[in-house]
N, C-alpha and C positions, 0 to 999 in steps of 0.2 A: 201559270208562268207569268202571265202579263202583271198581276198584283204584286208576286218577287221583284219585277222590273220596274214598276212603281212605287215599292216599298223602297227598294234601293237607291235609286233615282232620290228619293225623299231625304235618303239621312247622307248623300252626299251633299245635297243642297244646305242642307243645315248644320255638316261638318263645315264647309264653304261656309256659309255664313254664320258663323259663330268665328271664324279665323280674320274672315274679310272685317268684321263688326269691331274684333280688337284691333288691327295694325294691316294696311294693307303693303306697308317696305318692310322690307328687309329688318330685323333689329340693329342698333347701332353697335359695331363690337368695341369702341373706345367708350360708351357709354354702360353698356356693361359689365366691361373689365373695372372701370372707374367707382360703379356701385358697389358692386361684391368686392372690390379691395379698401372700403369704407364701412363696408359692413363686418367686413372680418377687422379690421383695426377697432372697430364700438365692441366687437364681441370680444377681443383681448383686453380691452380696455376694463371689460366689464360696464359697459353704458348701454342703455336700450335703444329701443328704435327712435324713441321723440328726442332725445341728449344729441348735441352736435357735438362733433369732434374741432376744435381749433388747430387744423393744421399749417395754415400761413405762420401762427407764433412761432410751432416749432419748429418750421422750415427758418425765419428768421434768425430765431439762435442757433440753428446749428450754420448757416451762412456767416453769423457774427463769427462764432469761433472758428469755421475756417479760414475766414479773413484772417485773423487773427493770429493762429499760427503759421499759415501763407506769407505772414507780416515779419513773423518771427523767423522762419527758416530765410527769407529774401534778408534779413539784417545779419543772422550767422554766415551766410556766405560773404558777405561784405564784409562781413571781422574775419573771416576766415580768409579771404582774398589778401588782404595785407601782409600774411605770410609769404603768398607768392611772390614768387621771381631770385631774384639774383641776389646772392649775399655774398660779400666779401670776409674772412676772415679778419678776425681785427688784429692778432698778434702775426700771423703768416697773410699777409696781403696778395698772396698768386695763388692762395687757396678758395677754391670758389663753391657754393653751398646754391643749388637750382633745384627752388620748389616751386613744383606744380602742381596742381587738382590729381593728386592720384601716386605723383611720382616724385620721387627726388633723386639727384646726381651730385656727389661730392668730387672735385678734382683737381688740377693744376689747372691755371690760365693756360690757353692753349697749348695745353699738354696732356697727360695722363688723366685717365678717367680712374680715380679709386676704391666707389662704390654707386649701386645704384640698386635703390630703394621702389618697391611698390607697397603703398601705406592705404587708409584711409584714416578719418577724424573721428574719434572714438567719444570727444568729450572735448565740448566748448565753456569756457569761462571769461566772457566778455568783463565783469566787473576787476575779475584779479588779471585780465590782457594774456590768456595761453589758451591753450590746443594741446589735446593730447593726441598723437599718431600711433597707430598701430598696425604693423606688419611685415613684410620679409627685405629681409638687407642680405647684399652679396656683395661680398667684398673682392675687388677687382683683381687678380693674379693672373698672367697672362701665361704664367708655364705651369699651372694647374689646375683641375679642377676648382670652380666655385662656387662649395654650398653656399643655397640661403638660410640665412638664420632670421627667427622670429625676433621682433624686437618692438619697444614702447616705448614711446619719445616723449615729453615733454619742450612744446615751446612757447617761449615768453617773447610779448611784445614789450619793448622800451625805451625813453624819449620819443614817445609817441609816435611808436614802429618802426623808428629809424635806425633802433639796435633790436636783433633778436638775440635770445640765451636758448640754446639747444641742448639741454639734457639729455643726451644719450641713455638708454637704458634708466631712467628715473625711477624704478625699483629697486636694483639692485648695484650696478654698477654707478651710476650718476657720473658719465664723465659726461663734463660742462664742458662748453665752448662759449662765445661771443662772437656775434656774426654783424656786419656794418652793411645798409645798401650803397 
């Protein structure tokens, strides 16, 4: 019995010290998550163990191009933004045309409300100055129900956004308007 006790005694020591001899903390777990997902990106890659991977490059480029489109969506909102607000009718002057990010209202100067629009921007054209809007119009009746009808708008900026042209339906119907701020 004493020899089992000393047998024992012996291979825990040298379980212990075969553990102690490698690493006596803890392993790092940001340091091993960081290896094995280095090691799996060389094995997709197809690279071996000696081949280094360059990933600051293509952490760069893809930072460039989302600059880039970051760049591009913060300038369509600023051409997009020039639509908003208050347009006057040019031929009926008490008719008044209020776009906003989302929403538009057609109506009398302080009077009747005749429609009101929930849209969004389907299609930017900065070089040719339009927006194309897409979505449901209800047209205002007060002594009855009112459906919303789908609808797709075309609008154009002109004299450098100081006139809009509002194609109504630009498919199929295309009534135009002219609208003044």
């Amino acid at each position: 019995m004493r020899i089992f006790i000393i047998g024992l005694s012996i291979t825990f020591l040298l379980l212990a010290g075969c553990s102690n001899g490698q690493r006596n903390e803890a392993p790092n777990v940001s340091e091993s998550v960081n290896s094995s997902h280095e090691e799996v990106e060389k094995e997709e890659v197809g690279l071996s163990e000696n081949e280094e991977v360059d990933l600051p490059a293509n952490e760069e480029v893809q930072n460039e191009e989302t600059s880039e489109a970051l760049q591009d969506k913060t300038m369509d909102k600023e051409f997009i933004s020039q639509f908003f607000g208050e347009w006057r009718n040019k031929d009926e002057r008490d008719i008044l045309l209020t776009l906003e990010e989302g929403s538009e209202l057609l109506g009398v100067e302080d009077g009747q409300l005749l429609s009101s629009s929930e849209f969004s921007v389907t299609e930017v054209n900065k070089d040719e100055q339009y927006i194309i809007i897409q979505g449901l119009r209800e047209d205002i009746e007060y002594d009855e129900e009112n459906p919303k009808v789908d609808f797709s708008s075309k609008l154009i900026l002109n004299h450098d956004g100081k006139e809009l042209t509002y194609i109504y339906d630009y498919l199929n119907e295309k009534q135009e308007s002219r609208w003044v701020k």
